[in-house]
C-alpha positions in Angstrom: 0.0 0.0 0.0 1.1 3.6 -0.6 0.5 6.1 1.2 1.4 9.8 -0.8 1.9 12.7 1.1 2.3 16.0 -0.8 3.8 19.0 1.2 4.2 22.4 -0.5 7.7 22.7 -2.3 9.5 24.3 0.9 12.9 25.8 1.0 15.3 24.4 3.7 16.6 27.5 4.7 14.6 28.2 7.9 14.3 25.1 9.9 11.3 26.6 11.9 9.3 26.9 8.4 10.0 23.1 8.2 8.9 22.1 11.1 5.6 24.0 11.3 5.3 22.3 7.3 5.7 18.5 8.9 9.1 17.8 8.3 10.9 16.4 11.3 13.9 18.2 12.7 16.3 15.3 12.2 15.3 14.7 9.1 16.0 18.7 8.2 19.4 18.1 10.2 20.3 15.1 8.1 19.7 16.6 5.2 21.5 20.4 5.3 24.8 18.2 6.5 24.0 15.7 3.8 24.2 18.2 1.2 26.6 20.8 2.1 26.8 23.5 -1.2 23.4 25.1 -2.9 19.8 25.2 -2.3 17.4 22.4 -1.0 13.7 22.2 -1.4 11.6 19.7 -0.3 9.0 18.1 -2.6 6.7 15.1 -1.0 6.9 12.0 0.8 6.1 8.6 -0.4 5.3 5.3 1.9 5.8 2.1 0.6 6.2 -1.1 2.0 6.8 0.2 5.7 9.3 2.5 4.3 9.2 6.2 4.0 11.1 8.0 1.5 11.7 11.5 0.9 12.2 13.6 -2.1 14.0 16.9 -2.7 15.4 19.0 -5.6 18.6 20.5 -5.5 19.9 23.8 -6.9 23.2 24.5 -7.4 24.6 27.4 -9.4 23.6 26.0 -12.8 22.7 22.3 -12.0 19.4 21.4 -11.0 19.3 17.4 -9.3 16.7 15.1 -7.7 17.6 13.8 -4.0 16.0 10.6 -2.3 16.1 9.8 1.5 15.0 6.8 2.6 14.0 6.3 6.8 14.0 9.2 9.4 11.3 9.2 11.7 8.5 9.2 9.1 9.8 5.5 8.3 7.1 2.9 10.0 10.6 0.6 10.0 12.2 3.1 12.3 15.1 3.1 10.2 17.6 6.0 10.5 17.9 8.5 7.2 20.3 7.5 4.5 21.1 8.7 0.9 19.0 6.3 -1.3 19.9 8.0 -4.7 20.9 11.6 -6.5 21.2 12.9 -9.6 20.5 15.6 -12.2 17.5 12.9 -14.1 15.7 9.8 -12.5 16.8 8.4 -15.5 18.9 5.5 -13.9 16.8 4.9 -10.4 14.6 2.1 -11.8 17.7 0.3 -13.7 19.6 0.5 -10.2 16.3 -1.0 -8.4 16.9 1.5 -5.5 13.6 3.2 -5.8 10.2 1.2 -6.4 8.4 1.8 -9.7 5.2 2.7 -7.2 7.2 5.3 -5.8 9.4 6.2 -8.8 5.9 7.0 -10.7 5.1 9.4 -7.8 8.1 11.4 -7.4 7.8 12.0 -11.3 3.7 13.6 -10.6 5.4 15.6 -7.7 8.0 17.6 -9.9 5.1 17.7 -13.0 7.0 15.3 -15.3 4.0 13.8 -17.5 6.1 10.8 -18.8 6.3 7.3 -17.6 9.0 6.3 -15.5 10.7 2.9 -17.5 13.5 1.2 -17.0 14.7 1.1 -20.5 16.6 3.7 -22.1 14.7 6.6 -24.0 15.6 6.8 -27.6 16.7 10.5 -26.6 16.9 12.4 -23.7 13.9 13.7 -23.1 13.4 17.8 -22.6 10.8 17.2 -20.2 13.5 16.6 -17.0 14.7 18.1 -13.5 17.5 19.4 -15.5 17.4 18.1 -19.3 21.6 18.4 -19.8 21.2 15.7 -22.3 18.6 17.4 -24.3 20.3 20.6 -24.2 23.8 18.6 -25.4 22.3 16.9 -28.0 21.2 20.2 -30.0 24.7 21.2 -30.0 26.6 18.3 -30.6 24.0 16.5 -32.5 24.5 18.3 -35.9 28.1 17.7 -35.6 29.1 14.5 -34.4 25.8 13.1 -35.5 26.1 11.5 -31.2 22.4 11.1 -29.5 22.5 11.2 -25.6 19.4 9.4 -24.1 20.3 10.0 -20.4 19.8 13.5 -18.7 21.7 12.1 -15.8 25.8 12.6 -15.0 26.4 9.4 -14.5 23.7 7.7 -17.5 25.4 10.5 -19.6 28.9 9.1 -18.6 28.4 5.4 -19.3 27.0 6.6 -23.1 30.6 8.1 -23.7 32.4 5.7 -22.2 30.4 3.0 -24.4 30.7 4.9 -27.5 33.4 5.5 -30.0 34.4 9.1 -28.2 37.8 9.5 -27.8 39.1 10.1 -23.8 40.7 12.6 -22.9 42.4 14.3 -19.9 40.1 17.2 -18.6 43.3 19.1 -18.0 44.2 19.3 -21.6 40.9 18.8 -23.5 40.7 20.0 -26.8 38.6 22.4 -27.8 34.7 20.9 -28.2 35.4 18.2 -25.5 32.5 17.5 -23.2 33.5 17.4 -19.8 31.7 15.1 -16.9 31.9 15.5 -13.0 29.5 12.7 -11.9 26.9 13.1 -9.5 28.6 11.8 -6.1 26.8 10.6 -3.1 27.2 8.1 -0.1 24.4 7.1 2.0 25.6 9.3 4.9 26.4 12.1 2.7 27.8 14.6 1.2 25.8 15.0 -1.8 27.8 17.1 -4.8 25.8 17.3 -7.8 27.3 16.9 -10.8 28.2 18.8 -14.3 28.3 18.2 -17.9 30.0 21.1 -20.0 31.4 21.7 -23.5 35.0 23.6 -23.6 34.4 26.1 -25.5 37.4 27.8 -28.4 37.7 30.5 -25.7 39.0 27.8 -23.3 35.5 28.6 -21.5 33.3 25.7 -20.0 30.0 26.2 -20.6 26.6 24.3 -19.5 23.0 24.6 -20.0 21.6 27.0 -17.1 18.4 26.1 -15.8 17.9 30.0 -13.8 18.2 31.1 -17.8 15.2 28.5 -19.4 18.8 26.1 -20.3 20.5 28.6 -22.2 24.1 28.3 -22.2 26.1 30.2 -19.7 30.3 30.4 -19.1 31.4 28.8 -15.7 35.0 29.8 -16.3 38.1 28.4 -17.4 38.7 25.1 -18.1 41.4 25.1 -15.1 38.6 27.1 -12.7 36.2 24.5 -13.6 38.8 21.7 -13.0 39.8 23.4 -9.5 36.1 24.1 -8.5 34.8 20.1 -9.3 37.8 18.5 -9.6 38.6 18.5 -5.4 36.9 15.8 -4.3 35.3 14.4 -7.3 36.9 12.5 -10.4 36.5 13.8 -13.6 36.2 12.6 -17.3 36.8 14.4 -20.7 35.5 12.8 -24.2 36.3 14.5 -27.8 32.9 13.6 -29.8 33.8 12.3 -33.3 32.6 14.5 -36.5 30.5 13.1 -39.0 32.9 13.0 -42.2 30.0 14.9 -44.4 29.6 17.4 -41.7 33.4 17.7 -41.4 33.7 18.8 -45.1 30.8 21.1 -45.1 
């Protein structure tokens, strides 16, 4: 049986506005020291199966990211709060079986997504997403290198390069047109650090979609800020796309 509890989207910034909203104090504790960098809001609640699990979106600079908690006092099990899963797409949670369809299918009518959760790869990333990065990359690498992403997560965005015929490369001395990936990281104590997909631009400029700007484009930097800013605790992963030989000689 599930049980669906919708609070209003509520910024963890005041923990007195959380409380007098339903969410437990330990919970709201676990939480701001799970995730120590950007904003969190908290989006609904979801019991299944004597287990309570909590979902929140993440805002950081650019990056927009879904965050699951499983247990906390809500949890009928009395389980204490972990880090279930995190990412910029729910694209991989079914694949992974860490979230239940029943619940997965829920989370995706709390942040307004209209499509079916599935555990099969989409034939493209789909623009309806948390944070679409896929999408976005595949209208401007698509003409080019003629390369389809159907993940909007980091890491489901990863495993496509890694799987495909793109060339690796070091991040510190990508080419220009390289897409660079810092993973979504998590444990289940925490931290949480979202992740980042970005093209290097001929400028030497890193630039991402923007969700704050309707996923335009926007500069983060230099390729050695962007290094230095993701690169601390996280590992990171540079691909050069290959051109399609009758767009090469247009």
């Amino acid at each position: 049986m599930i049980m669906f509890l919708i609070w209003p989207f509520l910024l963890l910034f005041a923990s007195s506005a959380a409380m007098a909203n339903g969410l437990d104090q330990s919970l709201l504790t676990f939480v701001q020291n799970a995730v120590p960098e950007g904003q969190i809001v908290f989006c609904g609640e979801v019991d299944s199966k004597e287990t309570a699990y909590e979902l929140f979106v993440l805002e950081h600079e650019a990056s927009r990211g879904v965050l699951v908690i499983a247990g906390g006092s809500a949890d009928p099990s009395g389980k204490s709060p972990q880090v279930l899963f995190a990412d910029t797409s729910f694209d991989l949670a079914l694949s992974q079986s860490l979230i239940p369809p029943e619940v997965l299918s829920q989370f995706y009518a709390l942040l307004g997504i209209t499509r079916s959760p599935s555990t099969e790869a989409a034939d493209t990333a789909p623009a309806e997403d948390i944070y679409p990065v896929g999408a976005a990359l595949n209208i401007v690498l698509g003409p080019i290198a003629g390369f389809t992403f159907r993940s909007n997560s980091t890491f489901g965005i990863l495993q496509e390069l890694q799987q495909s015929d793109a060339i690796p490369v070091s991040p510190s001395a990508a080419p220009t047109g390289s897409v660079l990936v810092c993973p979504t990281s998590y444990s289940p104590p925490g931290p949480v650090s979202l992740g980042s997909v970005g093209i290097l631009g001929s400028d030497h400029q890193v630039y991402s979609p923007d969700f704050r700007k309707g996923r335009g484009w926007t500069c983060f930097g230099t390729l050695e800020s962007w290094i230095e800013k993701h690169g601390a605790q996280n590992q990171l992963f540079g691909f050069l796309l290959r051109a399609r030989p009758e767009r090469a000689s247009t």
